[in-house]
C-alpha positions in Angstrom: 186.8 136.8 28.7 190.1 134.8 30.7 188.8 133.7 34.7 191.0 132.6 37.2 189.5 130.6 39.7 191.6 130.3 42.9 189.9 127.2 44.8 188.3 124.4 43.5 185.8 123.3 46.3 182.5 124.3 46.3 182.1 127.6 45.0 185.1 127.5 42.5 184.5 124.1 40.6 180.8 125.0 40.0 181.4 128.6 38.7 184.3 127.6 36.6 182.5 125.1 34.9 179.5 127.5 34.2 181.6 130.0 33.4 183.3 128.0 30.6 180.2 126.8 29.5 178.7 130.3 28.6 181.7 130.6 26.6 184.4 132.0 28.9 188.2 130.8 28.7 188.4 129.6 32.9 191.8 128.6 34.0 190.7 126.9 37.7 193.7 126.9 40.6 194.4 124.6 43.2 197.7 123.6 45.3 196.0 119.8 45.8 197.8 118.1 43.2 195.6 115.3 43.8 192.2 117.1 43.0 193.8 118.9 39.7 195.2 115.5 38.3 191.8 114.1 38.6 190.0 117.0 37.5 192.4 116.8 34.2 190.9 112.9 34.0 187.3 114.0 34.2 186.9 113.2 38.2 185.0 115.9 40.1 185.9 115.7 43.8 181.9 117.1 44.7 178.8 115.7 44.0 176.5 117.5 42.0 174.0 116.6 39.7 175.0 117.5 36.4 178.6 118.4 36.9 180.5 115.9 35.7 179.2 116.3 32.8 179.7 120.0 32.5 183.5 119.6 33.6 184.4 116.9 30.3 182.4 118.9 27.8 183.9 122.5 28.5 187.5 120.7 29.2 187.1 118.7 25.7 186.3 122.2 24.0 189.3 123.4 25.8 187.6 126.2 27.5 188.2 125.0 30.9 191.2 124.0 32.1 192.6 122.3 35.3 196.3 123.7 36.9 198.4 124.1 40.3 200.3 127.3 38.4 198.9 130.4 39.9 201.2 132.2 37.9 200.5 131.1 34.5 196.9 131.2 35.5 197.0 134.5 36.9 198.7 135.8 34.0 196.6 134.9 31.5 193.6 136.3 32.9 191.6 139.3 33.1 189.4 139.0 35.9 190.5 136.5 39.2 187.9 135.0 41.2 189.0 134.5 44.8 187.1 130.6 45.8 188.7 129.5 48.7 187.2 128.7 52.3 185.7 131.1 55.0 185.4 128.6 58.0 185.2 129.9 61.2 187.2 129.8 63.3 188.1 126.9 65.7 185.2 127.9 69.3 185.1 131.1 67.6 182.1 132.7 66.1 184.5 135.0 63.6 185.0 133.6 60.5 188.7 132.8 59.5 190.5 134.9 56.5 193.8 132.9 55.8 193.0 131.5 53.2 191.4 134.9 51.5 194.6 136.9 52.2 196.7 134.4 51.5 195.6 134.2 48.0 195.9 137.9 47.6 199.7 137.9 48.9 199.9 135.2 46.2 198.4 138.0 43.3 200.4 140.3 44.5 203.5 138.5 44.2 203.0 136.7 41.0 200.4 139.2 39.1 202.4 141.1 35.6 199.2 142.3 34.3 196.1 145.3 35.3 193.5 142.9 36.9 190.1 142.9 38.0 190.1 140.5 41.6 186.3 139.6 42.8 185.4 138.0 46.3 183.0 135.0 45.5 183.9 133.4 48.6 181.6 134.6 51.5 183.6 137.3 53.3 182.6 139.7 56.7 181.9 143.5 55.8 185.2 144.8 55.1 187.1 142.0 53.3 187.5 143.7 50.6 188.8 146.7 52.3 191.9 144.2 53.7 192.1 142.8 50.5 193.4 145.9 49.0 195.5 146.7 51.2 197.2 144.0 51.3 197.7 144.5 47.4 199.3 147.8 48.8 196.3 149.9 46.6 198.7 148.5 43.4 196.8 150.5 40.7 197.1 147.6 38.7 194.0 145.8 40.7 190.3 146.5 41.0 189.1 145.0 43.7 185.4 143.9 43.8 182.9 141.3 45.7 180.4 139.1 43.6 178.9 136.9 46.4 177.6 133.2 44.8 173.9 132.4 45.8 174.4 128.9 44.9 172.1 125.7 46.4 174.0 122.6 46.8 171.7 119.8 44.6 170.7 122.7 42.2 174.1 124.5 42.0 174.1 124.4 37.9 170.6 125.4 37.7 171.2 128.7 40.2 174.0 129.6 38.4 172.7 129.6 35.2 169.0 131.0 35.9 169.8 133.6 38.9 167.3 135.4 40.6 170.2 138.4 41.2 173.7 138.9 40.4 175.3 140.6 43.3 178.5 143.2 42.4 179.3 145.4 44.8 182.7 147.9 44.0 184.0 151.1 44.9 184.5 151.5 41.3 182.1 152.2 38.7 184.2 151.4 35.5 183.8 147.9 37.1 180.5 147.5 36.6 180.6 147.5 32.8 183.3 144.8 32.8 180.7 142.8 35.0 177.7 142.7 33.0 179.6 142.0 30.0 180.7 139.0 31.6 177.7 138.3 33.1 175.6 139.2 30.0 174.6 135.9 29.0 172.4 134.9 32.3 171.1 138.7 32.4 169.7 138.4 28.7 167.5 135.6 30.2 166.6 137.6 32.8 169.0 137.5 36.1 168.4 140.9 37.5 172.1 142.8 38.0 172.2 145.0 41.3 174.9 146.7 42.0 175.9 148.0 45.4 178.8 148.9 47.0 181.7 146.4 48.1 180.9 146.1 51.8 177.2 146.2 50.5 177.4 143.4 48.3 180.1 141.4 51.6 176.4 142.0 53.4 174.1 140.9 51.5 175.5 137.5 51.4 175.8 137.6 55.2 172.0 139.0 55.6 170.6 136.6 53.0 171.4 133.4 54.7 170.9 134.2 58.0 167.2 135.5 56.6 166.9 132.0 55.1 168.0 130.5 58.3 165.6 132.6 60.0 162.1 131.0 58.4 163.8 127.6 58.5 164.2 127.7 62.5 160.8 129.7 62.6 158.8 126.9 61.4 160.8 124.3 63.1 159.6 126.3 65.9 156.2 126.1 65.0 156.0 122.6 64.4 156.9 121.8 67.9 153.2 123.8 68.9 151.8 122.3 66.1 152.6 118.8 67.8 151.4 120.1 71.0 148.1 121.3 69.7 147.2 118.8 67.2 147.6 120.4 64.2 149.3 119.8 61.1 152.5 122.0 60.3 152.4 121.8 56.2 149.1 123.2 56.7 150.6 126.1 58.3 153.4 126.2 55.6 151.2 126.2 53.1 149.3 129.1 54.5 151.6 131.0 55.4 153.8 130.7 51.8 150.8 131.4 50.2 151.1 134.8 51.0 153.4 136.6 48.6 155.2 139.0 51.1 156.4 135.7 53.0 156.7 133.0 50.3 156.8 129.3 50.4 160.8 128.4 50.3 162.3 127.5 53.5 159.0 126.9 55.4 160.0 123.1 55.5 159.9 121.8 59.4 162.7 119.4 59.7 165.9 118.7 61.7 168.6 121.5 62.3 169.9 123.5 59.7 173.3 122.3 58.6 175.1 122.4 55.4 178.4 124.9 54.4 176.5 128.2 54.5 173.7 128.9 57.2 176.0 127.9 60.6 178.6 129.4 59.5 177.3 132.6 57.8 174.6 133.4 60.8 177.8 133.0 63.0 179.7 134.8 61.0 176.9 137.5 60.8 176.9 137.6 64.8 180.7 138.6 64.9 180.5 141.1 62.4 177.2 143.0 64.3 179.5 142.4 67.8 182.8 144.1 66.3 180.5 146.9 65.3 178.9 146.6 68.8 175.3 146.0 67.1 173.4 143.5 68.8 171.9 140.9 66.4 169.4 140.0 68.8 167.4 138.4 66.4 170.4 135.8 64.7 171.2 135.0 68.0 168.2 133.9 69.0 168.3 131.8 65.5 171.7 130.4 66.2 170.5 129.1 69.8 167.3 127.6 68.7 169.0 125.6 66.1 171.5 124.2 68.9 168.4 123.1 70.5 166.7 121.8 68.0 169.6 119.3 67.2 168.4 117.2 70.4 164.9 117.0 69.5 165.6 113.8 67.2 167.5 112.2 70.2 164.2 112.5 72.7 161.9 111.8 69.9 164.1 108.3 70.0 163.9 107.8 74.0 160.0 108.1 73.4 160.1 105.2 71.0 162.3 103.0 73.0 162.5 104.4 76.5 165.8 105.3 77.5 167.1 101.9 77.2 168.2 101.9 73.2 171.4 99.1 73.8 171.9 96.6 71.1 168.4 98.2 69.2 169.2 98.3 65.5 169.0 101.9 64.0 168.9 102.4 60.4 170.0 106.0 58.6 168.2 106.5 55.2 170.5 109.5 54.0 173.1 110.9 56.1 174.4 114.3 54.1 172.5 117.4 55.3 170.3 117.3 52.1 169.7 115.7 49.2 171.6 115.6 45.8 174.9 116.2 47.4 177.4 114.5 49.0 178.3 117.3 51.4 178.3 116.2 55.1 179.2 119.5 57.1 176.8 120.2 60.4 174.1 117.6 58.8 171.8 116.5 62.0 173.6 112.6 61.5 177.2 113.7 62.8 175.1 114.5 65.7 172.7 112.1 66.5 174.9 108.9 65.3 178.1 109.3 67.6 175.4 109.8 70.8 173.2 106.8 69.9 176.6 104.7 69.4 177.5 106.0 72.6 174.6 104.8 74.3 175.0 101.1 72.3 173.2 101.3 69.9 173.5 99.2 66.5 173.4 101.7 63.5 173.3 101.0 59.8 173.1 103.9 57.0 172.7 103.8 53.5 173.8 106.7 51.3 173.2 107.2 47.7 176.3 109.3 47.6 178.6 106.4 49.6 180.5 105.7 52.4 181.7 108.8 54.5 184.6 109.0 56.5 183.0 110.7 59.4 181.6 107.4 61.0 185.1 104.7 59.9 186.3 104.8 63.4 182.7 104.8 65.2 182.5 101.0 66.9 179.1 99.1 65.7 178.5 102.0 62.4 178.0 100.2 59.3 177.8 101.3 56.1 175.7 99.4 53.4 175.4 99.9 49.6 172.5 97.6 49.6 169.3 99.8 51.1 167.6 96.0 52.0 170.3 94.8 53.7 170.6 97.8 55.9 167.0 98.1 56.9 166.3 94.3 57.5 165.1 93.5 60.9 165.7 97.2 61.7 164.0 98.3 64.9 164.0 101.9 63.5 164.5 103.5 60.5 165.3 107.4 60.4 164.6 109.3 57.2 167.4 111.6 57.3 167.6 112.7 53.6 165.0 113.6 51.7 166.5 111.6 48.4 164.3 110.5 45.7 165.0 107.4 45.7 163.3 107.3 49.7 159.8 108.8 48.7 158.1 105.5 48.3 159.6 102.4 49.7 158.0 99.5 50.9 159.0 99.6 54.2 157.2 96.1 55.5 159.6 94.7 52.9 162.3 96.5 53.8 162.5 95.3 57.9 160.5 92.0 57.1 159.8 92.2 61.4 157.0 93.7 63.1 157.3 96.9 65.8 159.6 98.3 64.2 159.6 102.0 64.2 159.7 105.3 61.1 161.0 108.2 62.0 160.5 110.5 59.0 162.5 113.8 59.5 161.5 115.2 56.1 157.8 114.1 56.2 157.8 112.7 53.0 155.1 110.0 54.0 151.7 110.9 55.0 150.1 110.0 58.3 146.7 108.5 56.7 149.3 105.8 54.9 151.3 104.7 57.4 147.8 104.0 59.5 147.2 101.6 57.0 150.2 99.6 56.5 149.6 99.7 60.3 153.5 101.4 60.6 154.5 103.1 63.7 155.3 106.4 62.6 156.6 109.4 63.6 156.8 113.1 61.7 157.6 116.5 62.2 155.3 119.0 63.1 152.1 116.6 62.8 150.3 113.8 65.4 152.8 111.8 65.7 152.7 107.8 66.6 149.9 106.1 64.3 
């Protein structure tokens, strides 16, 4: 089959590429001239393990291609994917459809042909409903909404070994056109549900906010766990061992962040409040993750006292997970401006580079050198739970004594850091050692 894929961020790049790559003819859209001239040289403008790669092969075998034409694009296509963003909007828990209906107005105005137009980005119930009205119920188009379940880090893997392909339509003719498309993934055993379109607009919204849900539970249940002496991955591990639970997402750490869960249980919030339902629940989500994101902070004041001036803080990691370069609500755009504030010293090293989001931040330094940054640190926060972090000498690493370890992601144990005779402190588990 011919895609179009308006939007190449997240959501668009990724399911472009894998698109082309099951052997689809993908024509990916963007008005950034910038981002398609680099995309035609090979250049992804994400990180993501694997894409790169993807992008040159499927673009050598001509199956993927690169444009700022919408009309040719949309012309010689049969279904459109709709990628662009969902933010929300500015002090504003509703979520922000520009960009959505200004992509239809754009179909409307430049489509010739009878198309098929699916919803990947993440859309309130009802989207789709606006969307085809604003194509004026043209009998031309069938509007539909395909929501992307895609994990930053793993994106290539989720997309090509699915747990669920989402379509929800108000049409079932559409539905045949779907699978067909989709028919590679379900021969290896994606399941294909089908719902209707403000079903499928749902499901989306109550997935992550679900996800986002056991995520601020356990961080929840680490802070008794500290409290009572006992250890939180045991907990974890007990609990996830029961199948109607399960194990994913029962990780204590920092805040949630990333490009989905604050804005989708947000978004969720606004959609129960228009349809005067109170989400009681997502709420109570949403305000325990605001909470949560000064825990880290007060962990430090224990460490230091109050006083943290001129005391040299080192970031291992500073996106809001590992294997991506993606920096949106991570727990570091918090924590670093305050401790800066308060005169700190900080130094961060980042496997994925230098980020923009700390240039103009007085005494922030970036290092591509991981022993440079953490020498003579005073303390080291693991941010990121990167590979490359999971066993590092970190005696070598400072070369000073009392100096601190602040592991966010627990990826040391307690019994080890006693013996390198490291002043350490976790999540969820007795803390200083």
């Amino acid at each position: 089959m011919k895609l179009c894929m308006i939007g190449t961020g997240y959501v668009g790049l990724v399911s472009g590429a894998c698109f082309a790559d099951i052997g689809h003819t993908v024509y990916c859209v963007d008005k950034d001239r910038n981002k398609i001239e680099k995309l035609n040289s090979g250049v992804s403008p994400i990180y993501e393990p694997g894409l790169d790669e993807l992008i040159k092969e499927n673009f050598r075998a001509k199956r993927l291609s690169f444009t700022t034409n919408i009309s040719e694009a949309l012309n010689k296509s049969d279904i459109v994917f709709i990628c662009v963003g969902t933010p929300n909007k500015k002090n504003s828990l509703s979520v922000d459809l520009r960009y959505v209906l200004k992509v239809a107005k754009e179909i409307l105005k430049f489509s010739k042909n009878k198309k098929i137009i699916v919803t990947k980005s993440t859309v309130p119930v009802g989207t789709g409903d606006l969307i085809e009205k604003k194509l004026k119920k043209n009998k031309k188009f069938t509007v539909l909404s395909n929501p992307e379940f895609l994990r930053e880090g793993d994106a290539i893997r989720d997309f090509r070994y699915p747990d669920r392909i989402v379509i929800g339509s108000n049409s079932q003719s559409a539905f045949k056109i779907m699978k067909n498309l989709y028919l590679p993934l379900i021969n290896k055993g994606a399941k294909f549900f089908t719902t209707n379109r403000r079903g499928a607009e749902l499901i989306k919204y109550a997935s992550n906010a679900f996800l986002a849900t056991k995520i601020t539970f356990i961080n929840e249940i680490a802070n008794l766990c500290e409290k009572t002496g006992i250890n939180v991955e045991d907990i974890s591990l007990g609990m996830g061992s029961d199948i109607r639970i399960g194990s994913r997402f029962l990780r204590a750490g920092p805040a949630y962040g990333g490009s989905c869960f604050p804005k989708d249980t947000k978004g969720l919030v606004s959609i129960g409040n228009k349809a005067k339902v109170n989400l009681s629940i997502v709420k109570s989500v949403i305000k325990s993750n605001e909470n949560r994101k000064l825990l880290p902070l007060k962990k430090i004041d224990s460490i230091f006292g109050k006083n943290i001036k001129n005391k040299k803080i080192v970031f291992l990691g500073v996106t809001f997970k590992p294997n991506t370069d993606d920096m949106r609500d991570a727990a570091s755009l918090f924590m670093i401006p305050r401790l800066i504030k308060r005169k700190a010293i900080v130094n961060y090293y980042e496997p994925t580079g230098e980020k923009n989001n700390f240039n103009k931040l007085k005494n922030c330094f970036f290092y591509s050198d991981i022993d440079k940054a953490c020498k003579n640190a005073d303390l080291i926060i693991l941010h990121t739970e990167w590979d490359e972090f999971k066993s590092l000498n970190f005696n070598r690493l400072v070369q000073k004594k009392n100096f601190a370890l602040y592991d966010l992601r627990n990826l040391y144990s307690l019994e080890e850091m006693r013996k390198k005779k490291i002043k350490y402190i976790s999540i969820g588990r007795t803390n200083f050692s």
